[in-house]
N, C-alpha and C positions, 0 to 999 in steps of 0.2 A: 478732798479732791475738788468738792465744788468752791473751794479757797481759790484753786489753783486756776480752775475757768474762769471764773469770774476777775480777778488779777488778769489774764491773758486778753479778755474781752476788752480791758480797761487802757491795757499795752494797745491793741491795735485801734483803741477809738483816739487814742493820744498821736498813734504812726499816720494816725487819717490827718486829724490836725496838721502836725507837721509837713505832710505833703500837701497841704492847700498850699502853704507858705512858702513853696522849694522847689527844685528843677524837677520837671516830671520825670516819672522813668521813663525808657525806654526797651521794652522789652519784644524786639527785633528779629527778623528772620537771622536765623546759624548761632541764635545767642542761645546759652546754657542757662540752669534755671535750678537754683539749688533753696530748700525751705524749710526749716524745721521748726518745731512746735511742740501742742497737744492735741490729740485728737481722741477721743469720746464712742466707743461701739457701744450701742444701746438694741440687742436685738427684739426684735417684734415676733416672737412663738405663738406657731398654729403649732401644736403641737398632736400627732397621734396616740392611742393610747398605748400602754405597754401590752405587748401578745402574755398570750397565758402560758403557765397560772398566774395573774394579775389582779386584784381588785379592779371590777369594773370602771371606766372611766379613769386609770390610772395614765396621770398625765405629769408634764414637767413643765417647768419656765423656766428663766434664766435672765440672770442679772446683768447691769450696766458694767465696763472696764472703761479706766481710762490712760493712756499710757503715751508716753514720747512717739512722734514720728516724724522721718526723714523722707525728703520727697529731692529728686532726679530729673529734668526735666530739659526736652530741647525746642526751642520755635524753629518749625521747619519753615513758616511763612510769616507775614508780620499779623494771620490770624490762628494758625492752627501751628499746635504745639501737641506733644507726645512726653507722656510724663508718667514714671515710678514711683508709686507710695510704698515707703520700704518702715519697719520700725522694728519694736518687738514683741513678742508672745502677749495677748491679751489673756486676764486672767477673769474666768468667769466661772458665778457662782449657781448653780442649777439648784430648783427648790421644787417641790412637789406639788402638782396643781390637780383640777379636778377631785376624785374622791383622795386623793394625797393634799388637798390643802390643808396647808398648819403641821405639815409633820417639819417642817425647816428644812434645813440645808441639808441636799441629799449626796452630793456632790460637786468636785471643781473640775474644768476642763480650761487647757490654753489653746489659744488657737492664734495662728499667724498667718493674715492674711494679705499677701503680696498684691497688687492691683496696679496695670496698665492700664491708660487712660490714653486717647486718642480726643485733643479740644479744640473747640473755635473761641476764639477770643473777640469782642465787640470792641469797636472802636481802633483810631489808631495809636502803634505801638508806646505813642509819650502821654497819651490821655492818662489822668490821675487817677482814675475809677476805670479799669476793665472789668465788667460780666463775662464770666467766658461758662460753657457748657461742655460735661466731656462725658462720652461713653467708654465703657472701658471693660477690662477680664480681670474676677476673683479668684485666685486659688487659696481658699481655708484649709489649713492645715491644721488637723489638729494633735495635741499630745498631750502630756503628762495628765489623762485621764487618771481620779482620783473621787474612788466610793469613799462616805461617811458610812459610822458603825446604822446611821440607820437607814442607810439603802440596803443595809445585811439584812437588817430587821424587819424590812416591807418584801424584800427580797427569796432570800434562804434564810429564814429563821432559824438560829442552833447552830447554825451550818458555818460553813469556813467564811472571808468576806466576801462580799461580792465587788468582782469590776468591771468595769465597761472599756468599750474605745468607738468612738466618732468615726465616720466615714469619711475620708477627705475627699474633698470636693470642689468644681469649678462655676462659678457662678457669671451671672450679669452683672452689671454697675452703673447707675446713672449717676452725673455731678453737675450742682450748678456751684457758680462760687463768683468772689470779687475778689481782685487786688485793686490794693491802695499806695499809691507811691509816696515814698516816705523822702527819697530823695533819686539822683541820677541810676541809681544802684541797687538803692534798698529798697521793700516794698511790705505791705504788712497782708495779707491774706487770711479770706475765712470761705470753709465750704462746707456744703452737705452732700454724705454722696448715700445712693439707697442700693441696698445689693437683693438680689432675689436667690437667695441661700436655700436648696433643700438638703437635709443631711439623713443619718439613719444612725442608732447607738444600739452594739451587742452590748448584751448582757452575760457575764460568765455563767449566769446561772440558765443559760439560752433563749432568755427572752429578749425582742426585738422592740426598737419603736424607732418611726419616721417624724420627723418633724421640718417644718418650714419656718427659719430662724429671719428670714429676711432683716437683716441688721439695719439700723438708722444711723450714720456715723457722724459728726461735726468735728470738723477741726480748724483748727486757727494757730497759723503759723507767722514768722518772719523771713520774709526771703532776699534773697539776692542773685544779679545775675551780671553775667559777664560774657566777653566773647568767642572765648575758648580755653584751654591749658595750658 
């Protein structure tokens, strides 16, 4: 997967090139705004501990995904644009921390998380470099929650397996980002957006834990836009 970014990074340092050399974009009040790419959730865990009966300090983390996304977007002015980051199911791997470090992978969870952006874009609409900023609403969803035999094992010992499920939840979203014009039409893009995610995970066996997943995301896409359908 870090093949896959670092290839993509390489795409859009080349999409820069090409747009020193070529008609700017233009991306215009009423124009549509269509981007697809890769984008990268890397969440950042505060995590609670698990209620009892628990080992003290029994805590979790949770791994990096990286997976396609599709972005929807309209300039309502020749600075501020409204835009959907759509894709799919991120798959992440949950590992045991605090007095659970080192027991491995305790569990998987996907999560899909849909995000409106409301942005100002810098500069005007044909400039080759836009910075633009946008705040925006998370809703994580998550599913196919999925125990390892040794979340049984820290869990209900003997006992049946254990499983869990995630609390879906609506979060905040900051974003800064740049496009790069690659030509009248095409444009190459990369951003960072920060979510302030708190969630909560039952346990079948009734134990609870909160956690603050506040996710770090990058993505880098290729876009295009146009004036209507």
């Amino acid at each position: 997967m870090k093949i896959r970014i670092n290839t993509a990074v390489k795409a859009l340092a080349l999409a820069a090139a090409m747009g020193a050399a070529s008609g700017a974009s233009a991306q215009a009040a009423g124009e549509w705004v269509v981007k697809a790419g890769l984008n990268k959730i890397t969440p950042k865990v505060k995590s609670g501990n698990v209620s009892a009966p628990a080992l003290p300090e029994s805590r979790a983390d949770i791994g990096a995904d990286t997976q396609p996304v599709f972005t929807i977007g309209r300039m309502l002015t020749d600075n501020f644009s409204v835009e959907l980051d759509l894709g799919v199911p991120y798959k992440h791997k949950i590992y045991g921390s605090g007095s659970l470090e080192g027991t491995g992978q305790l569990a998987t969870s996907e999560v899909l998380p849909p995000t409106a952006f409301l942005q100002y874009h810098l500069f005007e609409p044909t400039a080759k470099f836009r910075p633009y900023a946008g705040l925006g609403v998370t809703y994580a969803y998550f599913r196919s929650e999925t125990g390892s035999g040794q979340l049984t094992a820290l869990l209900n010992p003997g006992g049946p397996p254990s499983t869990f499920s995630m609390k879906n939840k609506w979060a905040a979203s900051a974003q800064l980002g740049v496009s790069m014009a690659i030509n009248e039409k095409w444009f190459a893009d990369i951003n960072v957006v920060k979510t302030k995610l708190k969630t909560s995970a039952r346990y079948s066996t009734g134990q609870t834990m909160d956690a603050a997943l506040d996710p770090l995301a990058v993505g880098v896409t290729v876009g295009y836009h146009f004036s209507g359908f």
